[in-house]
Steps between C-alpha positions, in 0.01 A plus 500: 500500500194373408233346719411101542151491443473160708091494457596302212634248683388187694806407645809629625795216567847571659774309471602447844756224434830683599377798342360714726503208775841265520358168493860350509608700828226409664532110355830524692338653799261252513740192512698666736251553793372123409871370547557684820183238605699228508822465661629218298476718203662808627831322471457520152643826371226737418600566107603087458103430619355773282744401157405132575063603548541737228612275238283183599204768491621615147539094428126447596367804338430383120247165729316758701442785252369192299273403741680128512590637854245700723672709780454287765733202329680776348600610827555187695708386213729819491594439853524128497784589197696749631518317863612177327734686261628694837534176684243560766246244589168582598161327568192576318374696720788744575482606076150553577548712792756706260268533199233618724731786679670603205 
């Protein structure tokens, strides 16, 4: 085996994204803890919440990595969707409070 030379070199990237680190496990992880914040959502199954935040995030994605979005409305808006598509109101400020702990 030969030897990296990495003198050569002025940077050295990993890909972290569910390569060496599982971004989606810990995605899941995340939302998990954040629903266990709030009793009214921890009546929602775990895996219905996750489907329904997963797939409004995937919904928003194409606005944000555009820049239309920035992450703050990103974020507010991802909630705000999969609430009203789970049929749970909340105020303004309870999707901020949710944004800011996830």
């Amino acid at each position: 085996m030969e030897h990296l030379d990495l003198g050569q070199y002025d940077l050295l990237l990993f890909d972290l994204d569910d390569t060496l680190f599982d971004h989606s496990e810990a995605f899941e992880n995340g939302l998990v803890d954040t629903i266990q914040q709030f009793h009214y959502l921890q009546e929602i199954g775990h895996s219905e919440f996750i489907q329904t935040f997963t797939k409004h995030n995937h919904l928003l994605w194409p606005r944000f990595s555009s820049n239309e979005l920035n992450f703050h409305e990103f974020s507010l808006i991802r909630i705000k969707n999969t609430l009203k598509e789970l049929n749970v109101s909340a105020e303004k400020e309870i999707s901020l409070k949710f944004v800011k702990i996830f």
